[in-house]
C-alpha positions in Angstrom: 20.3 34.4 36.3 18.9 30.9 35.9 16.1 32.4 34.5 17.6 33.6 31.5 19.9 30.7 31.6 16.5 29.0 31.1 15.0 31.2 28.7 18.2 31.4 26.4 18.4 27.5 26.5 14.5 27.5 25.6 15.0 30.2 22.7 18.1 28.3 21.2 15.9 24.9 21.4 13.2 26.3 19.2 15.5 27.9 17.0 17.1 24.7 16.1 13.3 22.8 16.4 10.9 25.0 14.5 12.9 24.8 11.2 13.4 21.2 11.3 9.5 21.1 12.4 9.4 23.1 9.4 11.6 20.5 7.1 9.5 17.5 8.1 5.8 19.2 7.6 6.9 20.0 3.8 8.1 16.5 3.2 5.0 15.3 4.8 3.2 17.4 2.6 4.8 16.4 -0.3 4.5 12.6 0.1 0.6 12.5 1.3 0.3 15.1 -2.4 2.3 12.6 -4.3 0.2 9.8 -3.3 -3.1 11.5 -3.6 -1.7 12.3 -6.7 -1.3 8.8 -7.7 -4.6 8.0 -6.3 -6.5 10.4 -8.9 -4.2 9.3 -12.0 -5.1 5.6 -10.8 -8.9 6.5 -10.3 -8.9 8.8 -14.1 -7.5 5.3 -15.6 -9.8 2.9 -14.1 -12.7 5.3 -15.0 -11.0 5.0 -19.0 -10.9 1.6 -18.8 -14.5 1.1 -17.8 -15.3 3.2 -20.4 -13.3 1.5 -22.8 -15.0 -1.7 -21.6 -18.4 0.1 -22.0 -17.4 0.5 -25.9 -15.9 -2.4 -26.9 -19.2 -4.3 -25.6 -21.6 -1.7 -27.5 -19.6 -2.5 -30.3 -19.6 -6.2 -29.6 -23.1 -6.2 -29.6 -24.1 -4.0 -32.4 -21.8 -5.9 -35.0 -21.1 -9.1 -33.9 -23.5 -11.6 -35.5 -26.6 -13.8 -34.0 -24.6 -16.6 -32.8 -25.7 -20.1 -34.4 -27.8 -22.0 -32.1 -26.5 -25.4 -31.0 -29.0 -28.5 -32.4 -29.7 -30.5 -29.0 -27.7 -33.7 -28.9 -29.2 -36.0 -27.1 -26.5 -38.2 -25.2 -27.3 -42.3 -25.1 -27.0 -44.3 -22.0 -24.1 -46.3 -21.8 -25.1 -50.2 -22.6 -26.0 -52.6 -19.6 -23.0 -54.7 -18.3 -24.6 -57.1 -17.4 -21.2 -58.9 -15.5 -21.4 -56.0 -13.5 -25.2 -57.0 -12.1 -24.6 -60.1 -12.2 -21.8 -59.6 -9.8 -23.9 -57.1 -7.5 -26.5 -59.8 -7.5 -24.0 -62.2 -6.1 -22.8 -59.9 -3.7 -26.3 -58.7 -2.9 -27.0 -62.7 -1.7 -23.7 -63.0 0.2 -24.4 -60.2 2.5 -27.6 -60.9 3.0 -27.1 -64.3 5.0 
């Protein structure tokens, strides 16, 4: 009798667990396809968007004009201040006692 006590509490166990097992493997399913699915819509617009890059630099380059070229400036020194070394100097001689 306690065998089929056993085996009638072991059939009702997986009749109540294999459809729930059931339940949780389709929503499994369904979120892993749902990102994957975001995934490849994310992948299809980045490879748009490098392709859009690829144009808009072709055409960048094929109709934008040479750009003007810069004359060199040549920068001038700032002017002595001749405080200023004149002050060093004196600083120079009071350290060096």
């Amino acid at each position: 009798m306690r065998i089929l006590w056993k085996l009638l509490k072991v059939i009702v166990g997986l009749a109540i667990a294999i459809p729930l097992l059931m339940l949780v493997f389709v929503t499994t399913l369904g979120v892993v396809g749902g990102v994957l699915g975001l995934a490849i819509v994310a992948l299809k617009l980045a490879c748009l968007a490098l392709v859009g890059y690829g144009v808009a630099r072709l055409v960048q380059h094929v109709f934008a004009l040479a750009p003007k070229a810069k004359p060199a400036t040549v920068r001038e020194l700032p002017p002595r201040d001749l405080y200023y070394e004149a002050a060093m100097r004196e600083l120079d001689s009071e350290l060096r006692r």
